[in-house]
C-alpha positions in Angstrom: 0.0 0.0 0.0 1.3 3.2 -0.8 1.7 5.8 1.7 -0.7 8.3 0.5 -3.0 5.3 0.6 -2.3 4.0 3.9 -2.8 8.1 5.3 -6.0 7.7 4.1 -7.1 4.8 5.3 -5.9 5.6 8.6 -7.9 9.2 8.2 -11.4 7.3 7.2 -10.9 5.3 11.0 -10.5 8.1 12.6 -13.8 9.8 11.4 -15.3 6.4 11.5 -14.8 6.5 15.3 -16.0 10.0 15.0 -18.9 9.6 13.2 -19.9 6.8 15.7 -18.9 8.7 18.7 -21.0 11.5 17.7 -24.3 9.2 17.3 -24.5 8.3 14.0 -25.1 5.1 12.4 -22.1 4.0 9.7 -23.9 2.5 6.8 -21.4 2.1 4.3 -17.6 3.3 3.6 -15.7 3.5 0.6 -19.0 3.2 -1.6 -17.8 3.2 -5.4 -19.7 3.7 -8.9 -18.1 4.5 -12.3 -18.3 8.5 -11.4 -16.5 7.9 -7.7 -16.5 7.6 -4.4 -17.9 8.3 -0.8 -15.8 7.7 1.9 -18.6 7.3 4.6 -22.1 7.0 4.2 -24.1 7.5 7.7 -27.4 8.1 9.4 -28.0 10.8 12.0 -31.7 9.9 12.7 -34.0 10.7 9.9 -31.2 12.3 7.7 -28.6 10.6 5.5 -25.0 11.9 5.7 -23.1 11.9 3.4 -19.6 11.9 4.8 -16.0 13.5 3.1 -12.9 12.3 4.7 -9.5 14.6 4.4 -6.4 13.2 5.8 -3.1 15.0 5.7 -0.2 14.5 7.8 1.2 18.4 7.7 -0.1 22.0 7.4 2.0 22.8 4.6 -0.7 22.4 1.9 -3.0 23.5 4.1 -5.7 22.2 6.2 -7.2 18.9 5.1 -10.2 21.0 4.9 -9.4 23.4 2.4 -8.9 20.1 -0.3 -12.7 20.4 -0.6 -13.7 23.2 -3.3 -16.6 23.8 -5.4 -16.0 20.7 -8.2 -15.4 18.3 -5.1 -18.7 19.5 -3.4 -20.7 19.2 -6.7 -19.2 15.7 -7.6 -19.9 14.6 -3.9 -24.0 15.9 -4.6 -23.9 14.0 -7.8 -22.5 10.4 -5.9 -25.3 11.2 -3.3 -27.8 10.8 -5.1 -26.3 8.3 -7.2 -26.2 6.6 -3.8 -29.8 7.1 -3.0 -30.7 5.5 -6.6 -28.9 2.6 -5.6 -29.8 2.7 -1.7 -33.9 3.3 -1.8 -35.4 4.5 1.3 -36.6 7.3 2.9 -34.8 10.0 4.4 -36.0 13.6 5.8 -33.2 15.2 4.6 -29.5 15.0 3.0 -26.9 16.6 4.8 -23.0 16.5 3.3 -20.4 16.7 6.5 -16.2 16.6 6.3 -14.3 14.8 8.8 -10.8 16.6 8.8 -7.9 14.7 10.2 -4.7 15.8 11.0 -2.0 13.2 11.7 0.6 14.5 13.7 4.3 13.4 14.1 3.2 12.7 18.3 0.2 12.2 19.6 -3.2 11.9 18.8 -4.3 13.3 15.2 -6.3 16.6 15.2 -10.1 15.8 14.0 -12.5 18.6 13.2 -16.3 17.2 12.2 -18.2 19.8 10.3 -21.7 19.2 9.9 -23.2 20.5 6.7 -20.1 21.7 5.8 -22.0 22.2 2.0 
């Protein structure tokens, strides 16, 4: 495994735990189609989450958070509902949330969980 790969995998148990720790209900991770993928797909009662993971081991890029512009928000809209085509149900709402990790040299890894985050 590469370690690019192996950061992110790491990341995705991190806000796996998070996601869990926080209440909600993991219902599937690393979902693929042709068009992509979602790293974590969750329930938080009546609303389906659809979860981002960023995973970066330094600030010098910037935050893991700021990896998430405008064509990775639209393509992540576009694979939720391509999920919910796949997945039928029914929800009361969509929400999209980011788990941002921060893996540090020492020490536990900085997480930030933003709720509807877009």
């Amino acid at each position: 495994m590469h370690p690019k790969d192996a950061l992110g995998r790491y990341g995705e148990r991190i806000a796996a735990r998070c996601l869990a720790d926080a209440g909600l209900e993991l219902l599937d991770q690393n979902w693929r189609c042709p068009r992509g993928e979602i790293d974590i797909v969750a329930r938080d009662g009546g609303v389906l989450v659809i979860c981002e993971v960023k995973t970066r081991s330094s600030l010098a890029f910037g935050a893991p958070v700021e990896a998430i512009g405008f064509v990775k928000a639209q393509r992540l809209r576009s694979l939720g509902l391509q999920w919910l085509a796949d997945h039928p149900g029914h929800w009361d709402s969509v929400r999209f949330d980011v788990v941002s990790v921060l893996k540090r040299t020492t020490g536990p890894a900085q997480v930030r969980y933003l709720r509807g985050a877009f």
